[in-house]
C-alpha positions as CSV (number, residue, x, y, z in Angstrom):
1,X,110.9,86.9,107.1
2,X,111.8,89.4,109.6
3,X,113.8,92.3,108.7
4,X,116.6,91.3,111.0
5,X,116.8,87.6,109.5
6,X,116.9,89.4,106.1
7,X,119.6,91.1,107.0
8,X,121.4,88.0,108.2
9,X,120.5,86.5,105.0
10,X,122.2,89.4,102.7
11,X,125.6,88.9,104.9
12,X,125.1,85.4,104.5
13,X,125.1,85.7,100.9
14,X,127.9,88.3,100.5
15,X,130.2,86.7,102.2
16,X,129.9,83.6,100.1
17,X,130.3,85.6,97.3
18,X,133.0,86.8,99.0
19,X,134.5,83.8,100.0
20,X,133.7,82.2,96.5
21,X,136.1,84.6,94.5
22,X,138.9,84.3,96.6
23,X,138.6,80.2,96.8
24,X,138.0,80.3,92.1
25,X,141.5,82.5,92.1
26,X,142.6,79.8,94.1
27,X,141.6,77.1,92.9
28,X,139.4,77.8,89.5
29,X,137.2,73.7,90.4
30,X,136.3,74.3,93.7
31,X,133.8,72.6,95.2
32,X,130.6,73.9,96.9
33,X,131.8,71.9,99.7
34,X,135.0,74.1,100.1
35,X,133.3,77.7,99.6
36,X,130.8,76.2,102.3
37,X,133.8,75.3,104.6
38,X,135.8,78.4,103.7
39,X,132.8,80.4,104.7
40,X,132.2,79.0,107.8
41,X,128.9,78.1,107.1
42,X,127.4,74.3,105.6
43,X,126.6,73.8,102.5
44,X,122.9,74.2,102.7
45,X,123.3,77.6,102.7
46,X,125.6,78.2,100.4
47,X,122.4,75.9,98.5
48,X,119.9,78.0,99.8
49,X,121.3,81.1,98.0
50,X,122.4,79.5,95.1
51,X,121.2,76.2,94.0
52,X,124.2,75.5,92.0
53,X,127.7,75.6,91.5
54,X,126.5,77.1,87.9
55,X,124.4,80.0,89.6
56,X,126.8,80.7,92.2
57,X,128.9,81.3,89.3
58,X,127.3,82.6,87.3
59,X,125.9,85.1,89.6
60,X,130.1,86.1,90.4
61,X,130.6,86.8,86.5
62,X,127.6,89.2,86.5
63,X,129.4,91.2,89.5
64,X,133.0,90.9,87.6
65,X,131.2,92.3,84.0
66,X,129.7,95.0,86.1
67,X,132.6,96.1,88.1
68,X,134.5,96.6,85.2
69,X,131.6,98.2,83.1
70,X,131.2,100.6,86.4
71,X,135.2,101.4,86.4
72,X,135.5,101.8,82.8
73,X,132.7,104.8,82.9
74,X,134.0,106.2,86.5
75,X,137.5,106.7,84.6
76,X,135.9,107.7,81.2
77,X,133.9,110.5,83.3
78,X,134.0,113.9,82.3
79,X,137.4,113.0,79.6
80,X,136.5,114.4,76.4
81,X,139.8,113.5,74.4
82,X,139.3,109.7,73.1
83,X,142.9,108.9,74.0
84,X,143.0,109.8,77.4
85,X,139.5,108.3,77.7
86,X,141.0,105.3,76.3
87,X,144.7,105.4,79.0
88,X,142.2,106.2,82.4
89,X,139.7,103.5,81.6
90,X,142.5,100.9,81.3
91,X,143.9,102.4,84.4
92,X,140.6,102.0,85.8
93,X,139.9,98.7,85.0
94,X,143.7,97.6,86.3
95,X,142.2,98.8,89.7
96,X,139.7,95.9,90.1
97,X,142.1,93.3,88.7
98,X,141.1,90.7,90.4
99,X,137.9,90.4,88.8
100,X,139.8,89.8,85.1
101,X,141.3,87.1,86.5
102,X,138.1,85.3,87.7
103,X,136.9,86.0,84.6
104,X,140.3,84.1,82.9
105,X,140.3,81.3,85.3
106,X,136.2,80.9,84.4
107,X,136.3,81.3,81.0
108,X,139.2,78.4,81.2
109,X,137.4,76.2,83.8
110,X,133.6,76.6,84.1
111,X,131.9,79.5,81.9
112,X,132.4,79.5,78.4
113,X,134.4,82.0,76.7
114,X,131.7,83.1,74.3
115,X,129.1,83.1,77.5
116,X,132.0,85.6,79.0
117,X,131.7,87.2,75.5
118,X,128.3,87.7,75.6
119,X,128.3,89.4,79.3
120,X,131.1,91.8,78.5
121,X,128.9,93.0,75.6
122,X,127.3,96.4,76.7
123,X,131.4,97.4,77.6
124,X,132.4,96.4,74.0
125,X,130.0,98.3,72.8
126,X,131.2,101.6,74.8
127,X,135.0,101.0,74.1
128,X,133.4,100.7,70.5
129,X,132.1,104.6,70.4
130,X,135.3,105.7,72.4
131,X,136.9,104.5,69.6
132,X,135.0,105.1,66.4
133,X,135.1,109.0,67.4
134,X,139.3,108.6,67.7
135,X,139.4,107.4,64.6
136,X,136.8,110.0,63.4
137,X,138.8,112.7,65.1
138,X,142.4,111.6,64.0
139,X,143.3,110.3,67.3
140,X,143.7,107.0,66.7
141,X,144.8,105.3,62.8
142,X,144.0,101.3,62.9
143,X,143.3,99.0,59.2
144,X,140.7,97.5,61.5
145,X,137.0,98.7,62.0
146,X,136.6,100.5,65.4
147,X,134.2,97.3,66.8
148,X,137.2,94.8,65.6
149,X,139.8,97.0,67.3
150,X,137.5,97.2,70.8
151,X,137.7,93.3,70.5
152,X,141.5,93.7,70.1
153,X,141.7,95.8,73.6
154,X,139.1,93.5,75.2
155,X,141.5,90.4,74.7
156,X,144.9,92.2,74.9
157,X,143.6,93.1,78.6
158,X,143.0,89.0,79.3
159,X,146.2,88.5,77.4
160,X,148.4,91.2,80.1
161,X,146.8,89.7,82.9
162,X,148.0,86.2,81.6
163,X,151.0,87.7,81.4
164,X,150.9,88.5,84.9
165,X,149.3,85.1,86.3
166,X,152.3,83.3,84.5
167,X,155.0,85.4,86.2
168,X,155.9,87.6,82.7
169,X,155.0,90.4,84.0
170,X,155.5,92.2,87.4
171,X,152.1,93.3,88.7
172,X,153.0,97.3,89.7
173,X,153.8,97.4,85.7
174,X,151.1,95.7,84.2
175,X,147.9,98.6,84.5
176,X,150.8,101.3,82.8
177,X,151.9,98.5,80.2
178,X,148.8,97.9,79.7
179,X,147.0,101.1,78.9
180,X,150.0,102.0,76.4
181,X,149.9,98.7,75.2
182,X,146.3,99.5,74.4
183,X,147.1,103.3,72.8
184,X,149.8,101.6,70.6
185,X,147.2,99.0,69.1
186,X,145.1,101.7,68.1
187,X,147.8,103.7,66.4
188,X,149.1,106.1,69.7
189,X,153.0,106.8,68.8
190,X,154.5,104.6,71.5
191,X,156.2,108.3,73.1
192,X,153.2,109.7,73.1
193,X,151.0,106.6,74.3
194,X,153.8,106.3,77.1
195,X,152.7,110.2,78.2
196,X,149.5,109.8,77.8
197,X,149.3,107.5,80.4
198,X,151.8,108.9,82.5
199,X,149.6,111.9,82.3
200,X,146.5,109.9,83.1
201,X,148.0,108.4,86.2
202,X,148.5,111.9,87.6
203,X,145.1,112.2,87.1
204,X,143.8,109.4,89.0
C-alpha cells in the first residue's frame, strides 16, 4: 500500500472513531449501518477497519481508559501533596468527560461492567498509591483499605456523571463537586476539600 493510500486509510479510520463516539452518546445501540452513514462512508469500510461492532467497540473503550489514565497523570504531574494530587486529577479527568460517559452508556448497553473494570485497572492501581501514601501521611482518614476507597472514587466519578446525564446536576458544577466529593470520601473536611479544589482550579 502506498504511503498516500495509508494515509487515507488512518483518516478513514479516525474519523469513524470519531464519528462512532458521538453516534454511542447518542444513541448507546447504534448500528454499523448508522456510523457508516454518519461517516459518510459504506459500511465496508467501516468493516474493513473493524470487523465488528464488538471491535469497533472495543477498540473506542481502549481510547476512553487511556484518555483518562493520560489526564489522571498530566494533572498528578509534578503534585507532591496527595490531596491536591487527588482534587487536579479529578479536575483533569472532568476535562475529557465525554469519554466517562461512553464508558456509562457501554458498560449499560454493549461492554460488560467487569470488562470496563478490567480496562480501568492500571488507573485503579495509581489512585491506589495516591492514596495509600495520604493515608500513610495523615492526609486522608477512611475505615476502608486505600484499594477499596480507589474503587469508591472510581464509581462515585460514574455515579456524578449519572447525575449529570439525568439532569441532577448542572454540568459547569459537576468536575468541582466532583473532586470535593471525592476529598470528602476520603476523609478531606468538607471546608477544606472545598479549598483544596478551589485551589487546584487556579492551578489548572
Amino acid at each position: 500500500m502506498t504511503t498516500g493510500n495509508t494515509s487515507r486509510a488512518d483518516t478513514n479510520r479516525r474519523r469513524i472513531l470519531d464519528v462512532a463516539l458521538a453516534e454511542l452518546l447518542r444513541d448507546p445501540d447504534a448500528s454499523m449501518d448508522q456510523i457508516a452513514r454518519a461517516a459518510g462512508v459504506v459500511r465496508r469500510t467501516v468493516y474493513g477497519h473493524f470487523p465488528s461492532r464488538e471491535a469497533l467497540i472495543g477498540t473506542l473503550t481502549d481510547e476512553a481508559v487511556q484518555a483518562l489514565t493520560d489526564a489522571d497523570a498530566s494533572a498528578r504531574a509534578g503534585v507532591s501533596d496527595p490531596a491536591q494530587a487527588v482534587a487536579r486529577a479529578v479536575l483533569g479527568i472532568w476535562e475529557i468527560a465525554d469519554r466517562y460517559r461512553l464508558l456509562i452508556a457501554l458498560a449499560q448497553r454493549t461492554v460488560t461492567v467487569q470488562g470496563i473494570r478490567d480496562r480501568l485497572a492500571p488507573l485503579r492501581e495509581e489512585k491506589t498509591r495516591v492514596l495509600q501514601r495520604g493515608l500513610d501521611e495523615g492526609v486522608f482518614s477512611s475505615p476502608l483499605p486505600a484499594a477499596a476507597l480507589a474503587l469508591v472514587h472510581e464509581q462515585l466519578l460514574f455515579a456524578v456523571m449519572e447525575a449529570v446525564n439525568e439532569g441532577l446536576l448542572p454540568p459547569e458544577e459537576a468536575g468541582h463537586a466532583a473532586a470535593v466529593t471525592a476529598l470528602t470520601a476520603a476523609g478531606v473536611p468538607s471546608d477544606t476539600a472545598t479549598d483544596l479544589v478551589a485551589r487546584a482550579s487556579d492551578a489548572a
